[in-house]
NUTI-763926 format. One record per atom (N, C-alpha, C): residue number from 1; x, y, z; residue in one letter. Coordinates in steps of 0.1 Angstrom, whole numbers. Layout:
// NUTI-763926
+-----+-------+-------+-------+------+
:  nr :    xx :    yy :    zz : rest :
+-----+-------+-------+-------+------+
: NUM :     X :     Y :     Z :    A :
...
+-----+-------+-------+-------+------+
//
This chain:
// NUTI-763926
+-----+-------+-------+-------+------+
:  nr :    xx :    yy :    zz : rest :
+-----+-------+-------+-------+------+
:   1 :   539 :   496 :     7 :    X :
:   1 :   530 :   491 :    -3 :    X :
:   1 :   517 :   498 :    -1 :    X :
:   2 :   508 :   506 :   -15 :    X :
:   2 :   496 :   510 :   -15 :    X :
:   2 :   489 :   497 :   -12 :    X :
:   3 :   477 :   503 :    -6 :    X :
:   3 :   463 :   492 :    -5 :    X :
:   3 :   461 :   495 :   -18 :    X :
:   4 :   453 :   481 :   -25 :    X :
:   4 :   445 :   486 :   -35 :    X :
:   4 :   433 :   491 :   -33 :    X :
:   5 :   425 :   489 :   -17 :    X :
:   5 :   409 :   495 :   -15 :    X :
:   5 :   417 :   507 :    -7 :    X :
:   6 :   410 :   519 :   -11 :    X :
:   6 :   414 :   531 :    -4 :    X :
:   6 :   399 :   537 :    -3 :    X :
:   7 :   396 :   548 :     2 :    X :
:   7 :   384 :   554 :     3 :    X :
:   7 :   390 :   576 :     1 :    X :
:   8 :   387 :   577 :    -5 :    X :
:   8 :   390 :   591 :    -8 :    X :
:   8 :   379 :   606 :    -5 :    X :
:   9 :   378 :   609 :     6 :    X :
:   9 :   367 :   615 :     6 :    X :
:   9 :   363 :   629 :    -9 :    X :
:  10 :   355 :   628 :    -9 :    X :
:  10 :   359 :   640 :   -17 :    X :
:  10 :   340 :   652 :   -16 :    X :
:  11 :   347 :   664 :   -15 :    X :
:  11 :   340 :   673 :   -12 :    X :
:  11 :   336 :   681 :   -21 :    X :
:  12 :   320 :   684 :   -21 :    X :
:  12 :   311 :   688 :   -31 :    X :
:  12 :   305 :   701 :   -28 :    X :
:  13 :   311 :   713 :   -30 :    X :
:  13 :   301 :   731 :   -24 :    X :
:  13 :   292 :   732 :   -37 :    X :
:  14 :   278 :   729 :   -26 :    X :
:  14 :   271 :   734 :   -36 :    X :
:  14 :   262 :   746 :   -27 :    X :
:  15 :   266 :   759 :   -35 :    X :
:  15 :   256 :   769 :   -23 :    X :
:  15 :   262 :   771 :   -14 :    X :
:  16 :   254 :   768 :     0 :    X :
:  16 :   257 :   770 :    11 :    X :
:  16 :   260 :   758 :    24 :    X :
:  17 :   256 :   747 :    17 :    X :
:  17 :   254 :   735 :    20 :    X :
:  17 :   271 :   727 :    11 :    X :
:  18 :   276 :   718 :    24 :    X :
:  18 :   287 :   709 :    17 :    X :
:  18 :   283 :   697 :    18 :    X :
:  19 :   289 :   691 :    10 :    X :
:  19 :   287 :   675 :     9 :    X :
:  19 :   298 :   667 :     8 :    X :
:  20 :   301 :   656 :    22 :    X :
:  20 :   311 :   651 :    14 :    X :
:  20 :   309 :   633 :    11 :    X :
:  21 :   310 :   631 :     4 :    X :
:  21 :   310 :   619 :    -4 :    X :
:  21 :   322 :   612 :    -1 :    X :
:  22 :   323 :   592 :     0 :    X :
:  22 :   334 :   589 :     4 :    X :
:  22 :   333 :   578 :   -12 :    X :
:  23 :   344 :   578 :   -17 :    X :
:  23 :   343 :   570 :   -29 :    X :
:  23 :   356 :   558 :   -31 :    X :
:  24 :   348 :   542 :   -31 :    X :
:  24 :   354 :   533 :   -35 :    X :
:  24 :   362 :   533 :   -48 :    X :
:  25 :   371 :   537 :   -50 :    X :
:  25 :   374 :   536 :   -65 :    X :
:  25 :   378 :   524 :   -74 :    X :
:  26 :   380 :   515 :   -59 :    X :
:  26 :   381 :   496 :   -66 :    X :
:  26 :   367 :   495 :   -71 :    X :
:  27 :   358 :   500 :   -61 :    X :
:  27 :   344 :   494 :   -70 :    X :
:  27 :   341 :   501 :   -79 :    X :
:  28 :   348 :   514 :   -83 :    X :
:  28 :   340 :   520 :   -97 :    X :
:  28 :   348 :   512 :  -108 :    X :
:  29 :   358 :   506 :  -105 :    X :
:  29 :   371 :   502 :  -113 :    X :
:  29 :   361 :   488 :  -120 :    X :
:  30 :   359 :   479 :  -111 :    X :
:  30 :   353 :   471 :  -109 :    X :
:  30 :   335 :   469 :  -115 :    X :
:  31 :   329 :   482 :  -111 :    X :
:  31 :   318 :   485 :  -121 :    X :
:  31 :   321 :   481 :  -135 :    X :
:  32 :   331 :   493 :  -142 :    X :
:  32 :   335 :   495 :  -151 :    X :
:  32 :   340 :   484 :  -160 :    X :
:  33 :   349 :   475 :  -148 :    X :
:  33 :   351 :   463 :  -159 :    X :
:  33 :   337 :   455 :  -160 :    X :
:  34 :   333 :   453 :  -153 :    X :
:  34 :   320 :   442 :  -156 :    X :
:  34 :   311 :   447 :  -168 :    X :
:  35 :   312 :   459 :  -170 :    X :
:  35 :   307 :   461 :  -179 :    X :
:  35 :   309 :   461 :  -195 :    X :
:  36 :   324 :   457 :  -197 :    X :
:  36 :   329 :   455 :  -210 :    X :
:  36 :   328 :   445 :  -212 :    X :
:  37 :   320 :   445 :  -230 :    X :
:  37 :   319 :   432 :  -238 :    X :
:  37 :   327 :   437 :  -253 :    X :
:  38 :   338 :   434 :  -253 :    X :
:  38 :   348 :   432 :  -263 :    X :
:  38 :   340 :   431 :  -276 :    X :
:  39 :   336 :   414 :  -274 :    X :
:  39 :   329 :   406 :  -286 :    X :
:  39 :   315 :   410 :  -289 :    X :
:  40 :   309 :   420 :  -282 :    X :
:  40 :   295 :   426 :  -281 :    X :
:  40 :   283 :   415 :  -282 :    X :
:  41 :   287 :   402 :  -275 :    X :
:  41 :   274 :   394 :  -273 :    X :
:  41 :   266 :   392 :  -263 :    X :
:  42 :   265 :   406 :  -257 :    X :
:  42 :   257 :   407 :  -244 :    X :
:  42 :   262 :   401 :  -229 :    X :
:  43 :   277 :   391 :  -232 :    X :
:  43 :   282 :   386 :  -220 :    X :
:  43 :   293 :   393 :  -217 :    X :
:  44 :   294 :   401 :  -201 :    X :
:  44 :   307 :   408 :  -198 :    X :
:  44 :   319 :   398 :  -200 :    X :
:  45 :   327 :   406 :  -203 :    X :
:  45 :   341 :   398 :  -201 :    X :
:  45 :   345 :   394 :  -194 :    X :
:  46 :   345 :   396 :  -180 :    X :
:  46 :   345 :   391 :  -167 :    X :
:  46 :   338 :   379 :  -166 :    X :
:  47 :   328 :   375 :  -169 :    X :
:  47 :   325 :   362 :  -171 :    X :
:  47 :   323 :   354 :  -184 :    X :
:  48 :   331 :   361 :  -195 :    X :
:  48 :   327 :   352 :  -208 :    X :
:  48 :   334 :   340 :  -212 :    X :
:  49 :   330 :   327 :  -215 :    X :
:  49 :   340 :   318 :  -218 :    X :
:  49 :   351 :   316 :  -231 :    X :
:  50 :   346 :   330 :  -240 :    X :
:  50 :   354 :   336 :  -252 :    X :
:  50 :   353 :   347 :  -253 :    X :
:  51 :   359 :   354 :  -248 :    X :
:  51 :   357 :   371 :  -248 :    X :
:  51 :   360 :   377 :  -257 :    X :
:  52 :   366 :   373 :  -267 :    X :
:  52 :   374 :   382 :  -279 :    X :
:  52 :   360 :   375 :  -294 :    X :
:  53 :   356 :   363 :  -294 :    X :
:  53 :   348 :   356 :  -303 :    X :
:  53 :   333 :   354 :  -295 :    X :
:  54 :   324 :   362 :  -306 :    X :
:  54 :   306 :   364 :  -302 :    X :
:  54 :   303 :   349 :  -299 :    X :
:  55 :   300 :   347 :  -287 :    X :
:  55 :   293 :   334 :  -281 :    X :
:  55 :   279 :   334 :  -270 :    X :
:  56 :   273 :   338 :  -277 :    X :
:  56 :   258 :   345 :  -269 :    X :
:  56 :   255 :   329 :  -261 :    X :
:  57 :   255 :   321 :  -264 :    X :
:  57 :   250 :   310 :  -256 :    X :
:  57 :   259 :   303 :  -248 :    X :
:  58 :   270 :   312 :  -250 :    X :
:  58 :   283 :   302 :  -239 :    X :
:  58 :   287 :   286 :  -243 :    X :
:  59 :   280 :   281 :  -251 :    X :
:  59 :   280 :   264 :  -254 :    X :
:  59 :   295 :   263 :  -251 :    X :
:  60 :   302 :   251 :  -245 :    X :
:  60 :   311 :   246 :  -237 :    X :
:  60 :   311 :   228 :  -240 :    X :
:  61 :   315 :   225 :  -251 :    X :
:  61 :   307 :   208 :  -252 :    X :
:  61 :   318 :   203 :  -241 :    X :
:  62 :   332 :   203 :  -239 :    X :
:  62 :   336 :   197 :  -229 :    X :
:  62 :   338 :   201 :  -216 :    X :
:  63 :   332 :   212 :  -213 :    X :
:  63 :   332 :   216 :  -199 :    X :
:  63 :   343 :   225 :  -195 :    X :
:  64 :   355 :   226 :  -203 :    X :
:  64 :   368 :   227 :  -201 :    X :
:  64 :   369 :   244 :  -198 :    X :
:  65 :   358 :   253 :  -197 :    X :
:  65 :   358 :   266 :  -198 :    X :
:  65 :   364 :   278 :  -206 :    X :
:  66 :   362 :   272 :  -216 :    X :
:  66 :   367 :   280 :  -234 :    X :
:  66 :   357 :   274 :  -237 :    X :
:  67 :   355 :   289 :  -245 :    X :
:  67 :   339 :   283 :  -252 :    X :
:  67 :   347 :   278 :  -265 :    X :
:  68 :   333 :   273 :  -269 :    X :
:  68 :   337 :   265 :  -280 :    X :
:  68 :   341 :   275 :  -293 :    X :
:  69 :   336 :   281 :  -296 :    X :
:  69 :   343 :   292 :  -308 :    X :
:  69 :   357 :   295 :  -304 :    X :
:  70 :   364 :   296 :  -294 :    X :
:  70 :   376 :   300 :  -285 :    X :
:  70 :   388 :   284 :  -283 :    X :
:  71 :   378 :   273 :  -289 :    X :
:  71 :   379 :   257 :  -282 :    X :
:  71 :   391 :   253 :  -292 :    X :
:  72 :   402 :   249 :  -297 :    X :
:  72 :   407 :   243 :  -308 :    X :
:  72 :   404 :   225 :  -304 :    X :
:  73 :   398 :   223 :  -297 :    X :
:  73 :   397 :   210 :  -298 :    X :
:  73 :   382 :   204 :  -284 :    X :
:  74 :   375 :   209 :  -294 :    X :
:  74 :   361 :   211 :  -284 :    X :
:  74 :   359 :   198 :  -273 :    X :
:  75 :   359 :   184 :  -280 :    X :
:  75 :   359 :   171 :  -273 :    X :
:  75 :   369 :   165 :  -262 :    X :
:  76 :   385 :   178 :  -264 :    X :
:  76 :   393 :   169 :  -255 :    X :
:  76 :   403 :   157 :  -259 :    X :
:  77 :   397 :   155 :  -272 :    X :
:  77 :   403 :   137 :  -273 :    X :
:  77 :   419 :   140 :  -280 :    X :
:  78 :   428 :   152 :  -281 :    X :
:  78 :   434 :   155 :  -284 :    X :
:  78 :   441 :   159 :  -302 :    X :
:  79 :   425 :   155 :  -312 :    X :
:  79 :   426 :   161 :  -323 :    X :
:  79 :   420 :   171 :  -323 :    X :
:  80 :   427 :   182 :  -328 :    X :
:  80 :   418 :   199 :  -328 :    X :
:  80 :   410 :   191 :  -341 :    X :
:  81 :   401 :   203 :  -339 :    X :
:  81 :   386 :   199 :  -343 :    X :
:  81 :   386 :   205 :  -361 :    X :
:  82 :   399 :   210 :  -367 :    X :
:  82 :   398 :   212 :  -382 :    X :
:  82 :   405 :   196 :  -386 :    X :
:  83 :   409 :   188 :  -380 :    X :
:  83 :   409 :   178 :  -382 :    X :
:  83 :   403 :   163 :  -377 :    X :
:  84 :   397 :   170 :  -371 :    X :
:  84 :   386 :   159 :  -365 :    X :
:  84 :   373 :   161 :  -367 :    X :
:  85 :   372 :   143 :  -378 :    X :
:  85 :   355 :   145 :  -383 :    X :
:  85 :   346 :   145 :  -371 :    X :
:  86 :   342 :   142 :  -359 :    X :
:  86 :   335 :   141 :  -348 :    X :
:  86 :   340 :   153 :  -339 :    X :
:  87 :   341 :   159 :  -342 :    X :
:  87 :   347 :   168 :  -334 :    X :
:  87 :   338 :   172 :  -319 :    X :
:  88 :   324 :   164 :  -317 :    X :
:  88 :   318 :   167 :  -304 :    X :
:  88 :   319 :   148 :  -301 :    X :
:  89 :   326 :   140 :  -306 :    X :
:  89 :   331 :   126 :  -298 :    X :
:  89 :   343 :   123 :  -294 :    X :
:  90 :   348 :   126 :  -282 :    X :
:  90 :   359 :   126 :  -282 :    X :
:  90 :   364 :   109 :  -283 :    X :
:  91 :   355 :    98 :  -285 :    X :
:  91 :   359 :    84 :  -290 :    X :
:  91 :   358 :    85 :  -302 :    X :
:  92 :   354 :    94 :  -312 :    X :
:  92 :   360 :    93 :  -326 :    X :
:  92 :   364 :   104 :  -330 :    X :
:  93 :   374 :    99 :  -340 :    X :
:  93 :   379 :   117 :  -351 :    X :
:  93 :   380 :   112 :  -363 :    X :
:  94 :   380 :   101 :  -372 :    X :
:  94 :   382 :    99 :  -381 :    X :
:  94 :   367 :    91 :  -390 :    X :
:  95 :   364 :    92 :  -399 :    X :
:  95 :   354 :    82 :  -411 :    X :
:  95 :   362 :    76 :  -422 :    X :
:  96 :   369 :    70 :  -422 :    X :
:  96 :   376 :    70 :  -437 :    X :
:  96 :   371 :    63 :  -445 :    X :
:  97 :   357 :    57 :  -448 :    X :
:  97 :   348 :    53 :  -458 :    X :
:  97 :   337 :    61 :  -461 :    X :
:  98 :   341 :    72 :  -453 :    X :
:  98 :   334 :    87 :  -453 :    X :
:  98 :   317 :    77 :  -452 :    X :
:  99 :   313 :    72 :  -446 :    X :
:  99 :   297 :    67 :  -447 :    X :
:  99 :   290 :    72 :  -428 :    X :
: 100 :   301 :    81 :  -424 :    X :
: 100 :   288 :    81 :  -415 :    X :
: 100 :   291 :    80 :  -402 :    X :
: 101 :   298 :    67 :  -398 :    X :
: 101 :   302 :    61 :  -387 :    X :
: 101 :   315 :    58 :  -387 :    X :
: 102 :   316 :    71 :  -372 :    X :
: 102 :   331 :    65 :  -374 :    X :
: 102 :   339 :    56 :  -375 :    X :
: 103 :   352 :    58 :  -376 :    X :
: 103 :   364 :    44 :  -378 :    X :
: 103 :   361 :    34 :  -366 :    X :
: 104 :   359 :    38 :  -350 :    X :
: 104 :   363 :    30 :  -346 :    X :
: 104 :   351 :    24 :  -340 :    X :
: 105 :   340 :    28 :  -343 :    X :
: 105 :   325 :    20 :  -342 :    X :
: 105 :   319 :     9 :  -357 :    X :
: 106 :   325 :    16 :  -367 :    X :
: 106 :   324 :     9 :  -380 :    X :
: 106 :   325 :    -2 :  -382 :    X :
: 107 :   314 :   -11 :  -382 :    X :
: 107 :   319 :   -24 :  -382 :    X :
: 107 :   329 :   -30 :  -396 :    X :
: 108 :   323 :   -23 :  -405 :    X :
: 108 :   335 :   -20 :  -419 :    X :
: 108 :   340 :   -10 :  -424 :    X :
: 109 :   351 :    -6 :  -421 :    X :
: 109 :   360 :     3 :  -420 :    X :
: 109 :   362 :     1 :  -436 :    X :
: 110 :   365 :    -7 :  -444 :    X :
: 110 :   371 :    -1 :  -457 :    X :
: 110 :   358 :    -5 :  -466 :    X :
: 111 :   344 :    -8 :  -458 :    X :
: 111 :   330 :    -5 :  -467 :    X :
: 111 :   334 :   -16 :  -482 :    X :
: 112 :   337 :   -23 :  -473 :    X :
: 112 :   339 :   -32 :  -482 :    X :
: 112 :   327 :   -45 :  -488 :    X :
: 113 :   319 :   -46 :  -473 :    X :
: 113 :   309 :   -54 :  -475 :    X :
: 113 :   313 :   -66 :  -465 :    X :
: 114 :   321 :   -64 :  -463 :    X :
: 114 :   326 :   -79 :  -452 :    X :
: 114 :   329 :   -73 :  -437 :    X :
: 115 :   323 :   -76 :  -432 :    X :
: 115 :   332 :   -65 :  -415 :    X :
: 115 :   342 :   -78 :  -412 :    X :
: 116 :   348 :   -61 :  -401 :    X :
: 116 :   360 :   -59 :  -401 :    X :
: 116 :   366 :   -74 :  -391 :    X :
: 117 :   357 :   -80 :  -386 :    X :
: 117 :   365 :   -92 :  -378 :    X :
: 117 :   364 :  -105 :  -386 :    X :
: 118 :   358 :  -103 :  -401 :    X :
: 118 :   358 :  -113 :  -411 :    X :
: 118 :   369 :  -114 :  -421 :    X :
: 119 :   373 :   -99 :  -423 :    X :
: 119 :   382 :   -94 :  -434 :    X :
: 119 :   395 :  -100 :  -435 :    X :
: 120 :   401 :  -105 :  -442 :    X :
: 120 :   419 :  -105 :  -444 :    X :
: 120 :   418 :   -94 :  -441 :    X :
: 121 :   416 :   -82 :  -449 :    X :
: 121 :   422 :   -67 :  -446 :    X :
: 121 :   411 :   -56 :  -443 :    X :
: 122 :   408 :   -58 :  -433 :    X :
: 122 :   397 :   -49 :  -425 :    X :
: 122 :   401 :   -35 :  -430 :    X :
: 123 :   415 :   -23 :  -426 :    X :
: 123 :   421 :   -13 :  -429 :    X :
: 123 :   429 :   -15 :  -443 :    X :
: 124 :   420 :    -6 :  -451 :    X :
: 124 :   427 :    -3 :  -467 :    X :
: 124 :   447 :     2 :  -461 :    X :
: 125 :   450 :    -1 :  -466 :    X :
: 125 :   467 :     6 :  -469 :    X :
: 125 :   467 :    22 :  -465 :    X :
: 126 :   455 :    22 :  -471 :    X :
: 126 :   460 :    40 :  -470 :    X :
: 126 :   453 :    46 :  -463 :    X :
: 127 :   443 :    38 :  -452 :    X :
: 127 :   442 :    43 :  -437 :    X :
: 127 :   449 :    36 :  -426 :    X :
: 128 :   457 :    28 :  -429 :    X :
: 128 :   473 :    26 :  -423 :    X :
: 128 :   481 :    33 :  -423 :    X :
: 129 :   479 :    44 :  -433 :    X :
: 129 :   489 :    55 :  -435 :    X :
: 129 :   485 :    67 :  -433 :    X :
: 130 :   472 :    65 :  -430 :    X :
: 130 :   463 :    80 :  -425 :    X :
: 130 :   464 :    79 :  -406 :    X :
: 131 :   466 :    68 :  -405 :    X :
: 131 :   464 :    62 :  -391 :    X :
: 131 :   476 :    65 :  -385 :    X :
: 132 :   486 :    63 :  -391 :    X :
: 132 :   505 :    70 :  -386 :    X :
: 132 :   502 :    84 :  -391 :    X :
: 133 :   498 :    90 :  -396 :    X :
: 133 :   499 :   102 :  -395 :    X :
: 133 :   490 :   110 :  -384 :    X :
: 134 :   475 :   105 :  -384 :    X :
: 134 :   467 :   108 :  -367 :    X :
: 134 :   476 :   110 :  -359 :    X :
: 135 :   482 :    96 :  -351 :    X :
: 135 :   494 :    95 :  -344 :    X :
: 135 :   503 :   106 :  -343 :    X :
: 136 :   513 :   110 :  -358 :    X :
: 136 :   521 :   121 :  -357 :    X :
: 136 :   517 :   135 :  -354 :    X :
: 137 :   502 :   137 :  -362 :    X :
: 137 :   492 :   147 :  -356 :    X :
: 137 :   492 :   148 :  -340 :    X :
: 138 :   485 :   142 :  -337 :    X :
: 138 :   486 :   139 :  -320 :    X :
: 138 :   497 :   144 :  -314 :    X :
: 139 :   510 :   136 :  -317 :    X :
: 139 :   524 :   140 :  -311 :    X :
: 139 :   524 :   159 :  -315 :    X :
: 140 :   522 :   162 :  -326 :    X :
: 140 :   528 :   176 :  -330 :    X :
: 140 :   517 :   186 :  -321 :    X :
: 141 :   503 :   182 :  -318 :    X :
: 141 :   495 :   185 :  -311 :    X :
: 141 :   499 :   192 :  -294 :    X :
: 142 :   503 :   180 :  -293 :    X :
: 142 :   514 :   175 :  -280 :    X :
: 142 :   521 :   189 :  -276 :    X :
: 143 :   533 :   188 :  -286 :    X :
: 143 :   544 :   193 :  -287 :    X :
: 143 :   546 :   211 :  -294 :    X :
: 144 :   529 :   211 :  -296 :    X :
: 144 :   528 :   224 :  -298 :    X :
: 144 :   540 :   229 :  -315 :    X :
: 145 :   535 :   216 :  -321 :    X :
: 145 :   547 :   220 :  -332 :    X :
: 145 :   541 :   223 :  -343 :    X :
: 146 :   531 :   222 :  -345 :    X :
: 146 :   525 :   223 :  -359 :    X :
: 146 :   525 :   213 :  -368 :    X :
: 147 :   526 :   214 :  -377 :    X :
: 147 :   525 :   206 :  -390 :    X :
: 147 :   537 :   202 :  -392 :    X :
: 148 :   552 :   205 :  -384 :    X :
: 148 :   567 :   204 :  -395 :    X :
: 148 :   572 :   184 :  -390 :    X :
: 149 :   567 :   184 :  -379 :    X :
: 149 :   567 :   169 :  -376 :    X :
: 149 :   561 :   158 :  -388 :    X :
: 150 :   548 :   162 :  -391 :    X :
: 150 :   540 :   155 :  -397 :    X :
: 150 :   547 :   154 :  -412 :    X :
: 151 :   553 :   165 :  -419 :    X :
: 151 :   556 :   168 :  -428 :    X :
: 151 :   571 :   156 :  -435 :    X :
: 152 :   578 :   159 :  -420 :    X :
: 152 :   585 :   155 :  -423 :    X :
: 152 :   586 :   142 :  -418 :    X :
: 153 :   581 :   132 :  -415 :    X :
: 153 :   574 :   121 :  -415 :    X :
: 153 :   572 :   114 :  -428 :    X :
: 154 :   569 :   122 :  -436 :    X :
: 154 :   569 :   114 :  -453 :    X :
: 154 :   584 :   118 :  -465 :    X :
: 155 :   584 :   109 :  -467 :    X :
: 155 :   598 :   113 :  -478 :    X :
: 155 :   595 :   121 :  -486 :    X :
: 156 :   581 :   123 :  -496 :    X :
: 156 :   575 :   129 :  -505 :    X :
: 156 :   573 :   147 :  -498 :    X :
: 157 :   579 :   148 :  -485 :    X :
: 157 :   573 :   161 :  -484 :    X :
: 157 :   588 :   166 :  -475 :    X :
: 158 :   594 :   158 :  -473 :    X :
: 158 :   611 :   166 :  -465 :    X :
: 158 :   617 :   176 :  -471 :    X :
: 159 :   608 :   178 :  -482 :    X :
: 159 :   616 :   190 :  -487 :    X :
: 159 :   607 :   205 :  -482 :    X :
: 160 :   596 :   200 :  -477 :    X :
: 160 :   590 :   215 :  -472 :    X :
: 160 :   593 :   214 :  -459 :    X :
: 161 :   602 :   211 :  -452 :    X :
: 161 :   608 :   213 :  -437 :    X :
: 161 :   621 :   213 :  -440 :    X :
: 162 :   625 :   223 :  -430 :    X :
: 162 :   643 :   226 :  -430 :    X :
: 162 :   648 :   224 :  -421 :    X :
+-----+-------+-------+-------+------+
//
């Protein structure tokens, strides 16, 4: 087995005088990478937390070491973030009275005027049905499946999954 640290001398005539030089070539290797920035935002790739996407300030909202431009799900809370209204609360992802606050801080979810521990029907029908779908979201999330779970989940759409 080669070492990977070797030292190579190597010799220099210059004139009448020689010189010999001993050269790390892991550390020139090593120079060299630290010096590449892919995404050209001033941060080597060797330390960048998205090397391929410009992220000059590193911002990291969950700590998780993918920067956030790099992040599909910045919070953690296991909705990627093109579907998650809060996308920096991992205790919410949804508004569905679109006013603001999320679902599950909202004291009236269907903005109805009555909160929600007064209501006969706190959740409208069709955030009952946005609510099983989160859920299947979540699972396909999971399961690395995409959309074909969620899809086929409703009768109105079994025909775009095979």
């Amino acid at each position: 087995m080669i070492s990977r640290f070797f030292i190579i001398p190597v010799i220099i005539a210059i004139g009448l005088s020689v010189t010999v030089l001993f050269m790390n070539f892991e550390e020139i290797a090593e120079t060299k990478l630290a010096g590449v920035d892919a995404d050209k935002d001033k941060i080597s790739d060797r330390v960048d937390n998205c090397p391929k996407i410009k992220n000059e300030d590193q911002d990291d909202f969950d700590q998780d070491a993918v920067g956030n431009p790099c992040d599909p799900d910045d919070d953690n809370d296991g909705i990627v973030d093109v579907l998650d209204v809060f996308d920096d609360n991992p205790e919410e992802w949804s508004d569905f009275d679109f006013d603001g606050i999320g679902s599950k801080e909202d004291p009236d979810d269907d903005n109805d005027g009555v909160i929600d521990s007064m209501d006969e029907a706190p959740v409208p029908v069709s955030e009952e049905l946005v609510a099983t779908y989160l859920e299947n979201i979540q699972e396909c999330a999971k399961m690395n499946d995409g959309t074909s779970r969620l899809l086929s989940s409703h009768p109105k759409t079994d025909h775009f999954v095979k």
